[in-house]
PDB file of N, CA, C and O in Angstrom, chain B, residues numbered from 101:
ATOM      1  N   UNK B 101      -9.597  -4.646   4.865  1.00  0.00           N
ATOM      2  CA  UNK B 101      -9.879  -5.437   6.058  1.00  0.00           C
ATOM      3  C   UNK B 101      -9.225  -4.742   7.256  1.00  0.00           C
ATOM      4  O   UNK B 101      -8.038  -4.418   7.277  1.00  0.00           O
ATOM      5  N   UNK B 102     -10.168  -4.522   8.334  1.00  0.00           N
ATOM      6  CA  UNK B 102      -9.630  -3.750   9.767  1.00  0.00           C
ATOM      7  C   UNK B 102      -8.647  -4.798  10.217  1.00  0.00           C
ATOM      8  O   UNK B 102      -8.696  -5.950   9.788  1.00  0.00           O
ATOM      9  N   UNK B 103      -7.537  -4.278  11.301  1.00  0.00           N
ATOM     10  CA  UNK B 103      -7.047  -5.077  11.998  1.00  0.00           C
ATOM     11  C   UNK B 103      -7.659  -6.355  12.874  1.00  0.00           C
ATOM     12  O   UNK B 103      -7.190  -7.490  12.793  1.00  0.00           O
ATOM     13  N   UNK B 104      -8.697  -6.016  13.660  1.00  0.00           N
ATOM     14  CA  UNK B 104      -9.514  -7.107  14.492  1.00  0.00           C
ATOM     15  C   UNK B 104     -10.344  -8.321  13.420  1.00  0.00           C
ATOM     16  O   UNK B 104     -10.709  -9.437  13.788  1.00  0.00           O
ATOM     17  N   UNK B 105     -10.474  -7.846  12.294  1.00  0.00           N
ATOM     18  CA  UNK B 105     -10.623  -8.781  11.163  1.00  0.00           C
ATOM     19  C   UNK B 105      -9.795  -9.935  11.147  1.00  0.00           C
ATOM     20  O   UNK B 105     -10.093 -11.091  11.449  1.00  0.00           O
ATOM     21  N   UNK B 106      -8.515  -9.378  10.680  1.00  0.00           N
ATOM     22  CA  UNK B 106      -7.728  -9.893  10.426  1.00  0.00           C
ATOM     23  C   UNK B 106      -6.786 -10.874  10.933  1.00  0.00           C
ATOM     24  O   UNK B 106      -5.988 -11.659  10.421  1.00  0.00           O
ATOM     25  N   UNK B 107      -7.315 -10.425  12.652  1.00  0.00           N
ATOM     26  CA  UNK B 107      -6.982 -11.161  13.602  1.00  0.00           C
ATOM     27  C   UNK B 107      -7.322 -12.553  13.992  1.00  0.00           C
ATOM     28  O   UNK B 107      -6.782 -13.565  14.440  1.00  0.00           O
ATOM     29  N   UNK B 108      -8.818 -11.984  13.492  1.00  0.00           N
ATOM     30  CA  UNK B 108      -9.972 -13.095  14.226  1.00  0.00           C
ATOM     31  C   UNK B 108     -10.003 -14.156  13.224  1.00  0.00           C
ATOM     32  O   UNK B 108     -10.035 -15.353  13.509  1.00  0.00           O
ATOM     33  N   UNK B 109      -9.989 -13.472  11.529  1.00  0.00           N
ATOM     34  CA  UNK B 109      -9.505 -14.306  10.295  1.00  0.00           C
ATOM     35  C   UNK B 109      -8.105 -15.053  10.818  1.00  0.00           C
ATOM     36  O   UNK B 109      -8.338 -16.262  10.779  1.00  0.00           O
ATOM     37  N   UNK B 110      -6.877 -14.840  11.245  1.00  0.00           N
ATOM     38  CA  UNK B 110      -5.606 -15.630  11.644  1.00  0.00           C
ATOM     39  C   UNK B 110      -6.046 -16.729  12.544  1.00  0.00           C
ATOM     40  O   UNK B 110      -6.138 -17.908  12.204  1.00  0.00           O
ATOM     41  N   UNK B 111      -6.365 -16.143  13.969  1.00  0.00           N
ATOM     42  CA  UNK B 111      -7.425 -17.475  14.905  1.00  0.00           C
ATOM     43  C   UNK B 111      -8.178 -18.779  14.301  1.00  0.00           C
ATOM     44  O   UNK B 111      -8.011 -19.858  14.870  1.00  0.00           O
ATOM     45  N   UNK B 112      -9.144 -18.672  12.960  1.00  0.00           N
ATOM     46  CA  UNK B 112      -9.723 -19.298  12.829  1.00  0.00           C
ATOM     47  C   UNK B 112      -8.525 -20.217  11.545  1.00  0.00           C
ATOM     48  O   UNK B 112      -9.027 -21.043  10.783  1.00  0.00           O
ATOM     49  N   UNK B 113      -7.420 -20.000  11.505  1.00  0.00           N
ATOM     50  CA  UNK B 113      -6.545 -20.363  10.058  1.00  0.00           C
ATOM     51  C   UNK B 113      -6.245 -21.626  10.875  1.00  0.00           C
ATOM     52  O   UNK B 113      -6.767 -21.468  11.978  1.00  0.00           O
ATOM     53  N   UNK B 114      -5.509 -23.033  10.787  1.00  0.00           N
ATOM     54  CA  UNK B 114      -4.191 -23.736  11.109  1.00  0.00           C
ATOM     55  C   UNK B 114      -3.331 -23.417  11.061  1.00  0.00           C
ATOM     56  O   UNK B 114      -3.081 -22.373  10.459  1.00  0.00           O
ATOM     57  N   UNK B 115      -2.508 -24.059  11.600  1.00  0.00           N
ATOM     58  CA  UNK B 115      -0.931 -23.487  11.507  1.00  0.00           C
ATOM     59  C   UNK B 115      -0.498 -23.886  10.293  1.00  0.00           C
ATOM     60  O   UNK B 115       0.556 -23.402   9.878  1.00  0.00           O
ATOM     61  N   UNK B 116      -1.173 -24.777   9.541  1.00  0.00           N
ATOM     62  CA  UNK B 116      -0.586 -25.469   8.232  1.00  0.00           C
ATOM     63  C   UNK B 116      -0.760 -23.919   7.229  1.00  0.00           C
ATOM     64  O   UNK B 116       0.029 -23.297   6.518  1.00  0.00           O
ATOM     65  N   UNK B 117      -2.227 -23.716   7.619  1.00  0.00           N
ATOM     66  CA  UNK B 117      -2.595 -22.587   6.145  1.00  0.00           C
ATOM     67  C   UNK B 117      -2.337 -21.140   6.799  1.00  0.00           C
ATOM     68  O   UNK B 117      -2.904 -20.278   6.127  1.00  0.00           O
ATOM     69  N   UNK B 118      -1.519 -20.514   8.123  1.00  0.00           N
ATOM     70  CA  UNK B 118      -0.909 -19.694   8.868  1.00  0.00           C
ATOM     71  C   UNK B 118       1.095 -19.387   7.990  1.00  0.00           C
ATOM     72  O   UNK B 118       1.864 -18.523   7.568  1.00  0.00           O
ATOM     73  N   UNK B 119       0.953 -20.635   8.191  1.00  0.00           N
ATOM     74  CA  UNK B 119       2.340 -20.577   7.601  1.00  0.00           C
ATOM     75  C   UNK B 119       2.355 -20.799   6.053  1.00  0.00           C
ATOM     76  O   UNK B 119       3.463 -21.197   5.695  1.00  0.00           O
ATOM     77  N   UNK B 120       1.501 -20.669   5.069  1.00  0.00           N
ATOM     78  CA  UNK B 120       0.950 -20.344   3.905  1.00  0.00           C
ATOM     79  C   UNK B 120       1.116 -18.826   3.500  1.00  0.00           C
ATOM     80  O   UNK B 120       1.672 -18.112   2.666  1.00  0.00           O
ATOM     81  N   UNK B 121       0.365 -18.780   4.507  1.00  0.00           N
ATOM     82  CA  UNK B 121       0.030 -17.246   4.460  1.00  0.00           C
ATOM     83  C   UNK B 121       0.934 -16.587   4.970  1.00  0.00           C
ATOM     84  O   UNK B 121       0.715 -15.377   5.014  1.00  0.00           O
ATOM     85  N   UNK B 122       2.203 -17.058   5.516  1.00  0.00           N
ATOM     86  CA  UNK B 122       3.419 -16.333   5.490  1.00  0.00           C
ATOM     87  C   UNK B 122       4.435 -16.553   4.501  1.00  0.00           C
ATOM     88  O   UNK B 122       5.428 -16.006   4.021  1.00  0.00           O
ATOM     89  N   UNK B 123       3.959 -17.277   4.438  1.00  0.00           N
ATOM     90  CA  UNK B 123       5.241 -18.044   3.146  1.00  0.00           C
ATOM     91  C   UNK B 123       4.694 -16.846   2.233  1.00  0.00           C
ATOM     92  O   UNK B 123       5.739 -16.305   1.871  1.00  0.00           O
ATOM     93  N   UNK B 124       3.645 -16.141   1.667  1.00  0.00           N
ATOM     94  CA  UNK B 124       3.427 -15.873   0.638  1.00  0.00           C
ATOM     95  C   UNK B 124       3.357 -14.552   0.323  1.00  0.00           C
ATOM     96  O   UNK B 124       3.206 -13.980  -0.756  1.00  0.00           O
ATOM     97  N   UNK B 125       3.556 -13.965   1.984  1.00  0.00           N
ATOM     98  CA  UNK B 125       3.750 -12.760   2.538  1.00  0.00           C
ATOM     99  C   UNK B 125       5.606 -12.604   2.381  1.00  0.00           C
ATOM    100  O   UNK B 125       6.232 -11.544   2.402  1.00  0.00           O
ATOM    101  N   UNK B 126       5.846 -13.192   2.316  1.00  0.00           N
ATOM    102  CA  UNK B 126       7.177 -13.143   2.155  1.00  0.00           C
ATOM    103  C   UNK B 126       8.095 -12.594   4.109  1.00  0.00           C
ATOM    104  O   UNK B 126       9.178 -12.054   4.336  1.00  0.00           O
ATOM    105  N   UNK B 127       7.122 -13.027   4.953  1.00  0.00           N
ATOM    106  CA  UNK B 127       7.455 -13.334   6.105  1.00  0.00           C
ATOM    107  C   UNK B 127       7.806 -14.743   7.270  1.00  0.00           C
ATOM    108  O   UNK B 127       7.058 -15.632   7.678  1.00  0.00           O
ATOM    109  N   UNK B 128       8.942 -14.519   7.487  1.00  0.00           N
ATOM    110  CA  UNK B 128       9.567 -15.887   7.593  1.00  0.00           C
ATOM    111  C   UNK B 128       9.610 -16.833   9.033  1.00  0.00           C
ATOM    112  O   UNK B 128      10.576 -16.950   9.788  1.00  0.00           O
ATOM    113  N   UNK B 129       8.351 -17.425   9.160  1.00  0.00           N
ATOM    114  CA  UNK B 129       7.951 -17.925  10.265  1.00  0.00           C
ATOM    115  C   UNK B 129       7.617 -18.979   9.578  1.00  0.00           C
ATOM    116  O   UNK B 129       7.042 -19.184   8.509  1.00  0.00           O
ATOM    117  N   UNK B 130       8.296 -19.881  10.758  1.00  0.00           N
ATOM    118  CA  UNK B 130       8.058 -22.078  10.886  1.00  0.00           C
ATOM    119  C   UNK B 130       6.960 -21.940  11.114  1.00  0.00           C
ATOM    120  O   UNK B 130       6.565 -20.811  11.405  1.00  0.00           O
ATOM    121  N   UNK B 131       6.040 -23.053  11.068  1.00  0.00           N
ATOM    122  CA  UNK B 131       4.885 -23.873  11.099  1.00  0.00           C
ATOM    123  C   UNK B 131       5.759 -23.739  13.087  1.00  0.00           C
ATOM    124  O   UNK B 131       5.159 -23.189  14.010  1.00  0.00           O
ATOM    125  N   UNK B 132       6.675 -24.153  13.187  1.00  0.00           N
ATOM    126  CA  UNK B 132       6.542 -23.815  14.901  1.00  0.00           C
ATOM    127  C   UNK B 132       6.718 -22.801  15.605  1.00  0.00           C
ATOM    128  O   UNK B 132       6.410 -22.786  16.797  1.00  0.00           O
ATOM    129  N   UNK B 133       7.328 -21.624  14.880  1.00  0.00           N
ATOM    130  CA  UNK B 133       7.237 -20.523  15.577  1.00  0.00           C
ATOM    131  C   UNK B 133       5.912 -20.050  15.233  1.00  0.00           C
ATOM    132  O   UNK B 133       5.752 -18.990  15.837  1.00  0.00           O
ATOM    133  N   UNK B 134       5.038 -20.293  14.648  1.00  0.00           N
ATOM    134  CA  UNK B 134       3.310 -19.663  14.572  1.00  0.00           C
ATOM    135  C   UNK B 134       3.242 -20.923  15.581  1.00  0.00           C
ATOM    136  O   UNK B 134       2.043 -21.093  15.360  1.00  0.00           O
ATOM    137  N   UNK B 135       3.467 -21.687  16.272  1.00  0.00           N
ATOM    138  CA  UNK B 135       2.169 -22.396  17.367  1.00  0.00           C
ATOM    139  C   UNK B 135       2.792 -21.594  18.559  1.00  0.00           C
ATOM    140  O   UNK B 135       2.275 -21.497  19.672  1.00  0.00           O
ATOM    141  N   UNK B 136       3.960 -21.041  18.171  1.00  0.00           N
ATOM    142  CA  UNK B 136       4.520 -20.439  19.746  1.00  0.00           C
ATOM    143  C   UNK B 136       3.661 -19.140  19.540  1.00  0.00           C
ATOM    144  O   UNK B 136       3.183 -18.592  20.534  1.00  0.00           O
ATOM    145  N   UNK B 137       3.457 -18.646  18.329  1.00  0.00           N
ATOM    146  CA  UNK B 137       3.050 -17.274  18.559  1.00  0.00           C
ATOM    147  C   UNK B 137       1.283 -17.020  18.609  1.00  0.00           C
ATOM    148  O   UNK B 137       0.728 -15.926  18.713  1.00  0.00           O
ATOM    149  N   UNK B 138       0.572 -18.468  18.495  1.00  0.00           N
ATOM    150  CA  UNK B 138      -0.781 -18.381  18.305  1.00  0.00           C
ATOM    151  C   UNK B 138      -1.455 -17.915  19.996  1.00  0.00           C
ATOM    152  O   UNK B 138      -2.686 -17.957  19.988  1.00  0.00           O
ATOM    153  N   UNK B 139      -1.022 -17.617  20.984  1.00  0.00           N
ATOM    154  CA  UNK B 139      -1.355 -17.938  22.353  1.00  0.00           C
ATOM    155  C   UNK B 139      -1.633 -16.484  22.242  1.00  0.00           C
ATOM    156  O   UNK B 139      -2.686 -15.976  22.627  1.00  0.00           O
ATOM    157  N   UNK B 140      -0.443 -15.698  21.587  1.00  0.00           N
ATOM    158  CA  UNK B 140      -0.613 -14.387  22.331  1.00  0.00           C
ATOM    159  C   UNK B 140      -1.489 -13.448  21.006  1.00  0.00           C
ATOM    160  O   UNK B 140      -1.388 -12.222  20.961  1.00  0.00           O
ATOM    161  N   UNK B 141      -2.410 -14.312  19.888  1.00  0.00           N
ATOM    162  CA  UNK B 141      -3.038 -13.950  18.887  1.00  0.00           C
ATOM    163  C   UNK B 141      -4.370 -13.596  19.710  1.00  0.00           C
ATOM    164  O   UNK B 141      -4.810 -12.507  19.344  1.00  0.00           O
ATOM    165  N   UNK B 142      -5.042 -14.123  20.587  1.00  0.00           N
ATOM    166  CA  UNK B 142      -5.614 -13.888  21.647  1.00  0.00           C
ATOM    167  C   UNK B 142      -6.155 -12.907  22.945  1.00  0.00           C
ATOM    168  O   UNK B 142      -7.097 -12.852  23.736  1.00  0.00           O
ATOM    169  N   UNK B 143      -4.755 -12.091  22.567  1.00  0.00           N
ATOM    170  CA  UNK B 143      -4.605 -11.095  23.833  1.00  0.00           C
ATOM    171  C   UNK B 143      -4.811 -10.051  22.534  1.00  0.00           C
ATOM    172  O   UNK B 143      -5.546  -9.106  22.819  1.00  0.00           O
ATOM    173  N   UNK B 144      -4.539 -10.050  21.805  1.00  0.00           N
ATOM    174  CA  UNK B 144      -4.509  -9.064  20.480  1.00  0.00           C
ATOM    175  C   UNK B 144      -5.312  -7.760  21.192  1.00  0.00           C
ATOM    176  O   UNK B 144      -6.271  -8.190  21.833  1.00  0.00           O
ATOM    177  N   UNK B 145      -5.216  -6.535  21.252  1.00  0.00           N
ATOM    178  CA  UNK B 145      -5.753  -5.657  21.421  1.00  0.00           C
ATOM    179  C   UNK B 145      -5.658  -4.214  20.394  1.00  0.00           C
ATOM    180  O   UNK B 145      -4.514  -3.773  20.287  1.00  0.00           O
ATOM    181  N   UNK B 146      -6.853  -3.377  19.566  1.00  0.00           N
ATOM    182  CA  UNK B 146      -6.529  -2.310  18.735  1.00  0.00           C
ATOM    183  C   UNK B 146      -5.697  -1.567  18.995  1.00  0.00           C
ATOM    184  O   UNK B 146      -5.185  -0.771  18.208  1.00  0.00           O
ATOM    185  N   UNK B 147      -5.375  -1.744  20.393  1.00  0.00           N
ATOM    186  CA  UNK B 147      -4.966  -0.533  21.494  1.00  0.00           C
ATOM    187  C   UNK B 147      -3.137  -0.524  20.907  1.00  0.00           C
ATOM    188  O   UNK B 147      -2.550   0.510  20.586  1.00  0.00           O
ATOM    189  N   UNK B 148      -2.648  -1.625  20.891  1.00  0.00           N
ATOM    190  CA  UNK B 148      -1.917  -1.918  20.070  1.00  0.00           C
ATOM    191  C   UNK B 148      -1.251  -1.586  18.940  1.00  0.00           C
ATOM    192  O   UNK B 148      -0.062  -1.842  18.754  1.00  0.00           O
ATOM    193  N   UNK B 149      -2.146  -0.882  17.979  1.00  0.00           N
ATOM    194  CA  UNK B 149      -2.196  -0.396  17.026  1.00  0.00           C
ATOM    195  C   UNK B 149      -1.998   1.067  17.439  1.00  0.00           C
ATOM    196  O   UNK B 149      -1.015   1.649  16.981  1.00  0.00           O
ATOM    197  N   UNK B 150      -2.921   1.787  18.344  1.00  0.00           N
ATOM    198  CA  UNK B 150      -2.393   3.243  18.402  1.00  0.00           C
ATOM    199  C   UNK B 150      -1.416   3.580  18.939  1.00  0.00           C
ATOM    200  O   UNK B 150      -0.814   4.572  18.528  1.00  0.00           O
ATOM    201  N   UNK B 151      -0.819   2.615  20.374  1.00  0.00           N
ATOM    202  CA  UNK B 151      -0.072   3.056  21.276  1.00  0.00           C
ATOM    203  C   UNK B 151       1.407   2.319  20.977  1.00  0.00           C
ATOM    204  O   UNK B 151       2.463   2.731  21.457  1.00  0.00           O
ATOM    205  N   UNK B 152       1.318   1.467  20.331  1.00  0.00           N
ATOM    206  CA  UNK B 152       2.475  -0.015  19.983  1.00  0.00           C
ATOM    207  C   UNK B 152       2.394  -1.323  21.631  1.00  0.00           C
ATOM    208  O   UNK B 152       1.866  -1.353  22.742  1.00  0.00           O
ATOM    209  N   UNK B 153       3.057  -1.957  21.000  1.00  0.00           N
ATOM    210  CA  UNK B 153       2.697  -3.320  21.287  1.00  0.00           C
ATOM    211  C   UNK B 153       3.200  -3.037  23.171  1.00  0.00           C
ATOM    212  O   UNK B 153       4.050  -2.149  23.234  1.00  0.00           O
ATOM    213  N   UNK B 154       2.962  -3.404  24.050  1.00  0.00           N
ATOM    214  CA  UNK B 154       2.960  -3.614  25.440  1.00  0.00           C
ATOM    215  C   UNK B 154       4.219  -4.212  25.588  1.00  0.00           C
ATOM    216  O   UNK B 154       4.438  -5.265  24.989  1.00  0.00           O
ATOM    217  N   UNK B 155       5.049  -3.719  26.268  1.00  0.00           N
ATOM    218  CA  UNK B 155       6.627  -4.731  27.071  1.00  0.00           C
ATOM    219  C   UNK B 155       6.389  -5.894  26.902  1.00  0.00           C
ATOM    220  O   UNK B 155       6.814  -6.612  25.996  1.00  0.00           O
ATOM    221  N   UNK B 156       5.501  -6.242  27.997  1.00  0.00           N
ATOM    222  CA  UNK B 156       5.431  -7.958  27.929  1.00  0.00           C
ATOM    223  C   UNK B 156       5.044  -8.684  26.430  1.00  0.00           C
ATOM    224  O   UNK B 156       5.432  -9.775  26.010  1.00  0.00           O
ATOM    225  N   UNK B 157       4.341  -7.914  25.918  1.00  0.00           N
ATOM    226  CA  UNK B 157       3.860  -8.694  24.545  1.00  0.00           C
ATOM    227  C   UNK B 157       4.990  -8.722  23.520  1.00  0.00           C
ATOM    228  O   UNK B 157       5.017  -9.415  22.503  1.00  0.00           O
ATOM    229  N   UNK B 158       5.995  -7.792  23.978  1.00  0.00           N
ATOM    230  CA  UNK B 158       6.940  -8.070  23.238  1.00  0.00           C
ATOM    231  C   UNK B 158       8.413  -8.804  23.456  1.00  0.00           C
ATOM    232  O   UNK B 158       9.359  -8.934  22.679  1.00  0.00           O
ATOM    233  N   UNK B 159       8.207  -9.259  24.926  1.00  0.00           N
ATOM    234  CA  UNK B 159       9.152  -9.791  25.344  1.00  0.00           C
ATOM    235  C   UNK B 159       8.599 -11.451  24.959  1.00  0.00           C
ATOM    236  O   UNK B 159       9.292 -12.146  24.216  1.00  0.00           O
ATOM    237  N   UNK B 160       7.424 -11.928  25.490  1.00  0.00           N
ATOM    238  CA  UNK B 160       6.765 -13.170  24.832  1.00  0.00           C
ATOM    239  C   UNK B 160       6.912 -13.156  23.863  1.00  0.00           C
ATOM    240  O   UNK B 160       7.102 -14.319  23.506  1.00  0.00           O
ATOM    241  N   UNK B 161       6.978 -12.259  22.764  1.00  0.00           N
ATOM    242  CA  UNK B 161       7.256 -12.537  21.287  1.00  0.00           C
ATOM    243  C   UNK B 161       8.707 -13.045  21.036  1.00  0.00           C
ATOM    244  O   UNK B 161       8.881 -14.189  20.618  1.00  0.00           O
ATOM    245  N   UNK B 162      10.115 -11.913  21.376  1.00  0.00           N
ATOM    246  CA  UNK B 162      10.947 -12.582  21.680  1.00  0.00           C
ATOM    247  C   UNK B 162      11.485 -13.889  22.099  1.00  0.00           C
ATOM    248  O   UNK B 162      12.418 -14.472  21.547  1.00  0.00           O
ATOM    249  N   UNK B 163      10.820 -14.296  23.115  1.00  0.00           N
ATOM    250  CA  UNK B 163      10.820 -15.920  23.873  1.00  0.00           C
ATOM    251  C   UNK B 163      10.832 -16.919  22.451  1.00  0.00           C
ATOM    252  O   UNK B 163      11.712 -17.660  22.013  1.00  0.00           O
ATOM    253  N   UNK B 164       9.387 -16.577  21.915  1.00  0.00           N
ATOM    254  CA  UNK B 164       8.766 -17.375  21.236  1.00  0.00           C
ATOM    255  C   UNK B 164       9.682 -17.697  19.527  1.00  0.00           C
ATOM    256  O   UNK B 164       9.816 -18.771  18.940  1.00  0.00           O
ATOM    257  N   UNK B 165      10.192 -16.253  19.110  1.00  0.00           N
ATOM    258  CA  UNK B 165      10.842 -16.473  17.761  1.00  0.00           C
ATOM    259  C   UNK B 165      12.264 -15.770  17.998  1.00  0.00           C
ATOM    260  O   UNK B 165      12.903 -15.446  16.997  1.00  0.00           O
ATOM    261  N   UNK B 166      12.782 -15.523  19.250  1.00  0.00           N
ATOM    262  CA  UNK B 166      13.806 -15.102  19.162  1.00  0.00           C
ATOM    263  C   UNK B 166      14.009 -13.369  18.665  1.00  0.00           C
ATOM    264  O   UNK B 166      13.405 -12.612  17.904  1.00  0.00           O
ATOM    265  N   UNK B 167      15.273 -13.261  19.614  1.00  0.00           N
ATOM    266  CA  UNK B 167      15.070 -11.330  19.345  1.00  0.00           C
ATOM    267  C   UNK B 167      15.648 -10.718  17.971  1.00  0.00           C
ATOM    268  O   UNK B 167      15.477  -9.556  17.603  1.00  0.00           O
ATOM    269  N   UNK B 168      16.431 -11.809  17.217  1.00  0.00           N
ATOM    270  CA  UNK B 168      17.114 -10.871  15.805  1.00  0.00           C
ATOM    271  C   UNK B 168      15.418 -10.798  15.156  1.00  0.00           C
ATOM    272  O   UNK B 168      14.815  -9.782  14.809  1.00  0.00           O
ATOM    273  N   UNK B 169      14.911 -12.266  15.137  1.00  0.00           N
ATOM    274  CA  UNK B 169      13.547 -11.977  14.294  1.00  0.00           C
ATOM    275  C   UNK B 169      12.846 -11.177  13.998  1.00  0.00           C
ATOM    276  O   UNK B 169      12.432 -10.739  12.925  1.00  0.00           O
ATOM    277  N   UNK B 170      12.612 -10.852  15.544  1.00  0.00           N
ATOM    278  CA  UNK B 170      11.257 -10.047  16.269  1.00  0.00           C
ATOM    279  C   UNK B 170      12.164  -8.689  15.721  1.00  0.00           C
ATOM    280  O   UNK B 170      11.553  -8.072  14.849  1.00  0.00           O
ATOM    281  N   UNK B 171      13.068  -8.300  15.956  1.00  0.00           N
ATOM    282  CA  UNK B 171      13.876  -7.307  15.638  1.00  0.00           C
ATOM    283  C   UNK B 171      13.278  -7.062  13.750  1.00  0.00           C
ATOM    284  O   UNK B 171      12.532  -6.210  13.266  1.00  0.00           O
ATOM    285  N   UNK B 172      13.920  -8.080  13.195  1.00  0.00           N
ATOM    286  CA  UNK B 172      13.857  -8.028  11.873  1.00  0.00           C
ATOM    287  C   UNK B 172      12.383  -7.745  11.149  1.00  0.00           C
ATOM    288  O   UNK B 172      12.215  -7.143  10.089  1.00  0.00           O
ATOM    289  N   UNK B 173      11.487  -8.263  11.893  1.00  0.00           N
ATOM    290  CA  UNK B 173      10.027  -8.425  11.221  1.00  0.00           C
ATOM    291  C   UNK B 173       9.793  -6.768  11.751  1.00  0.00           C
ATOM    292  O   UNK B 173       9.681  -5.891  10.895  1.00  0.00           O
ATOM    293  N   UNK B 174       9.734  -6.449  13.127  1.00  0.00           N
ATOM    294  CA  UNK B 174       9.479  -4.831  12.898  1.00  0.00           C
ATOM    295  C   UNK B 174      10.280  -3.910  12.451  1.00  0.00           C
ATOM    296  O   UNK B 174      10.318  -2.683  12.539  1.00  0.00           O
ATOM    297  N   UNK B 175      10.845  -4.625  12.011  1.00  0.00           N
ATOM    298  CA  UNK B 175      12.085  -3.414  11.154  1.00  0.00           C
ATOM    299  C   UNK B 175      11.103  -3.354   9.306  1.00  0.00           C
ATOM    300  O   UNK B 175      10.826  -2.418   8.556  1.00  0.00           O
ATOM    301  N   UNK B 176      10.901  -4.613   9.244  1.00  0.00           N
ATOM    302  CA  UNK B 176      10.317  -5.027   7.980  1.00  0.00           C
ATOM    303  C   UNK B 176       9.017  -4.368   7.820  1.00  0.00           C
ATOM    304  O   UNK B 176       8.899  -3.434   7.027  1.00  0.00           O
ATOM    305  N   UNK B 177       7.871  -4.866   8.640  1.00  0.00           N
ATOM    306  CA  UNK B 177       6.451  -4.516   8.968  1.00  0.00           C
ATOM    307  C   UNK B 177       6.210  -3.165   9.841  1.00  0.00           C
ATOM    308  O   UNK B 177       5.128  -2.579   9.863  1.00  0.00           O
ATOM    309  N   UNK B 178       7.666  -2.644  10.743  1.00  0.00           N
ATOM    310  CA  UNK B 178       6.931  -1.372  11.689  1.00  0.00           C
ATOM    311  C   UNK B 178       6.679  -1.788  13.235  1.00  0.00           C
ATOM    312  O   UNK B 178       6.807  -2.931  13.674  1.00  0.00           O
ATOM    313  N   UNK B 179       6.319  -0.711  13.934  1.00  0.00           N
ATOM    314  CA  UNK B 179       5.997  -1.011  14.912  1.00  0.00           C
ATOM    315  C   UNK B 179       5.453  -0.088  15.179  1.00  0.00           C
ATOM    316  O   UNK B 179       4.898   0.006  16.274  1.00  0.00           O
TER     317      UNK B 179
END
């Protein structure tokens, strides 16, 4: 599955079966830090993928789950 798949597959999830699908990922996000982070699921761009994620998109991420997280998950997943 491409990234923009996967994206557009997350968009169409709840936050109930979002945080399922982290739970099972073994990535550790509340049912409320996915409604903080569903806004900027939206702006999603491939571009993203070649170049890494934009300042601001990563400072909103921060806001949203806090910086050890955001720290921890791309330490975990990459960037």
């Amino acid at each position: 599955m491409d990234y923009m798949s996967l994206i557009q597959e997350f968009q169409g999830k709840s936050d109930e079966e979002l945080a399922l699908y982290a739970k099972n990922y073994k990535i550790p996000l509340s049912k409320k830090e996915i409604q903080k982070l569903r806004p900027l699921l939206s702006s999603f761009s491939i571009q993203w993928v070649l170049m890494g994620i934009p300042d601001q998109v990563m400072r909103d991420i921060e806001k949203a789950i806090g910086k050890q997280k955001t720290a921890d998950l791309l330490k975990q997943f990459g960037r």
